[in-house]
C-alpha positions in Angstrom: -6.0 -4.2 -6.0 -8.3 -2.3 -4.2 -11.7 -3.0 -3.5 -14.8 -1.1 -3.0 -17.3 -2.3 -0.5 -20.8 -1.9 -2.0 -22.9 -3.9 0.7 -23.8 -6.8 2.4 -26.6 -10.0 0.9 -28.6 -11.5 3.1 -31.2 -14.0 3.5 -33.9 -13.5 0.4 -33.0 -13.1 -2.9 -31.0 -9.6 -3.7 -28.8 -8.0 -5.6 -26.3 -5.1 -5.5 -25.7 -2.5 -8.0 -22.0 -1.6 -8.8 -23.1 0.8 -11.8 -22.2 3.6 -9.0 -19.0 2.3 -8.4 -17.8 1.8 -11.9 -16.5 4.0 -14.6 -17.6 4.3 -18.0 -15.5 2.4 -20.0 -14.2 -0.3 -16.9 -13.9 -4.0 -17.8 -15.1 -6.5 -14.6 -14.4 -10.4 -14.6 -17.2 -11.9 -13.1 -18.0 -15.8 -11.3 -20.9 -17.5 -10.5 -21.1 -19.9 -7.3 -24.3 -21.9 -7.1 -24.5 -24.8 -4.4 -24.5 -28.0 -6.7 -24.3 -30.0 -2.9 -28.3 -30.3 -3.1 -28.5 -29.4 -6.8 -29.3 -25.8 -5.7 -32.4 -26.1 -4.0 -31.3 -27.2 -0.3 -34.2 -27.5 2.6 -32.4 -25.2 4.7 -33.3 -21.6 3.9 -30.2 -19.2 3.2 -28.5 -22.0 2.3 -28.3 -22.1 -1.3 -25.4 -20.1 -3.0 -26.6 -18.6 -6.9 -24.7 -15.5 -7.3 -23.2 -13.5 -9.6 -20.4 -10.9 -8.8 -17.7 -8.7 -9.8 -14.8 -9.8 -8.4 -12.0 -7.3 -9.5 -11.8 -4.9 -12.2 -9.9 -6.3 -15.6 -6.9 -3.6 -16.2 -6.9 -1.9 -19.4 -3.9 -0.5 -21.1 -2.6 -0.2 -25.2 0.6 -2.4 -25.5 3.9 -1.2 -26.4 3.5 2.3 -25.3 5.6 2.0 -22.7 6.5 5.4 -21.6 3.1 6.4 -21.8 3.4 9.0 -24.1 -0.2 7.5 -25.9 2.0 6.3 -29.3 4.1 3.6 -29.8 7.5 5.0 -31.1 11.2 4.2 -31.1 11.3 5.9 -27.8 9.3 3.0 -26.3 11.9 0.0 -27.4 14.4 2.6 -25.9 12.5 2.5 -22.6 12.2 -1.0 -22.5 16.2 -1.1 -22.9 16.6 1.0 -19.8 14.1 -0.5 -17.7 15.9 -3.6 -17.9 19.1 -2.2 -18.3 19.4 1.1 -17.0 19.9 2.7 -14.2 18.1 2.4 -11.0 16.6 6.0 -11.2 15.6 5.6 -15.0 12.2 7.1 -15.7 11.0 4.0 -17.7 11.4 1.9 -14.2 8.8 3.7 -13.0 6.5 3.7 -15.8 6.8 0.2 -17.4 6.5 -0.8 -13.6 3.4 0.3 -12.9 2.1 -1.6 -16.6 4.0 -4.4 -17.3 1.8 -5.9 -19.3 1.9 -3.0 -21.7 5.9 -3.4 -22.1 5.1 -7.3 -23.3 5.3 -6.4 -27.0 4.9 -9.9 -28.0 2.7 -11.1 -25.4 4.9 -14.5 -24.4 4.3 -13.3 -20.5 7.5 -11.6 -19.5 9.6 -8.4 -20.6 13.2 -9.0 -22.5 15.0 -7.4 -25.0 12.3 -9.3 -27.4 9.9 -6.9 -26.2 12.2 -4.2 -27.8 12.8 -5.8 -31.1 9.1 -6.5 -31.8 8.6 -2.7 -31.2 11.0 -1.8 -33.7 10.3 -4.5 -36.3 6.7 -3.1 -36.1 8.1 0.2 -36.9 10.7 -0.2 -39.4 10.5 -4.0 -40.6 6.4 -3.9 -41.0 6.4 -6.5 -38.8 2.2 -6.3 -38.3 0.6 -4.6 -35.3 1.6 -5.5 -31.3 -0.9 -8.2 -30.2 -4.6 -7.0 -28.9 -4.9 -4.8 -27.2 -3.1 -2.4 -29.6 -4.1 1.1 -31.1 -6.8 1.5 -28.2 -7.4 0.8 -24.8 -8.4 -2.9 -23.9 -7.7 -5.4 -21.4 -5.6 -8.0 -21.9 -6.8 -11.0 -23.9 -4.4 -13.6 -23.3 -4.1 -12.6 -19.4 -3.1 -15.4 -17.1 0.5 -14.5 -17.3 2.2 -12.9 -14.3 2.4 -9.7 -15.3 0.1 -6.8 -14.9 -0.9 -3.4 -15.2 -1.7 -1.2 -12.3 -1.7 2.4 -13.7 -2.2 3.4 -17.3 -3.0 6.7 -17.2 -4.5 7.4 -21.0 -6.7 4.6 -19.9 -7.7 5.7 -16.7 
């Protein structure tokens, strides 16, 4: 991930703007860290902790387009075949690599030949739509799995 420094807080209250920073259309998670020691209000000046901050931008991405071609087709089971089958110089190495998370057709966290059947049971067994986010650009809502998405450029 990379990651944009914006500025430095210190001492009185104050607050950083990342609208520069950010594209139209970005997704940010977001925490807040508040010192509960002395309830938030410590003696000691500087010393209380209420924040809130971006800390990494959520990636965005339409599942089961897989070789990036913006529609989900037969040609993207196909891709998922040879990414985890193919040959090392297969293009769809390169592209579900850089978006994993948009090769996980069923969303159980991992990429298998699954992947490939839900794709075409979508397509030719009206199997109901891919899991969110499908059909347009979204992050993902399950996340927490240990796959990702780096690059998808229609998203971009």
């Amino acid at each position: 991930m990379d990651w944009i420094e914006i500025g430095v807080v210190r001492g009185q209250p104050t607050g950083l703007d990342i609208e520069p920073y950010a594209k139209p259309g970005d997704y940010f998670r977001f925490v807040r860290m508040v010192d509960v020691k002395g309830g938030g209000q410590s003696p000691a000046r500087g010393a209380d902790i209420d924040a809130v901050g971006a800390i990494g931008s959520v990636p965005i991405f339409k599942r089961g387009d897989t070789n990036v071609s913006v529609q989900v087709d037969i040609a993207d089971a196909v891709c998922i075949l040879n990414y985890l089958f193919g040959e090392s110089d297969a293009p769809c190495k390169e592209s579900v690599g850089k978006c994993e998370d948009g090769a996980d057709a069923n969303d159980d966290g991992d990429i298998n030949i699954g992947d490939a059947i839900r794709i075409l049971n979508y397509l030719f067994e009206e199997g109901g739509t891919l899991p969110d986010p499908f059909g347009s650009c979204g992050p993902d809502p399950t996340g927490g799995d240990r796959l990702g998405c780096a690059s998808y450029p229609p998203c971009d």
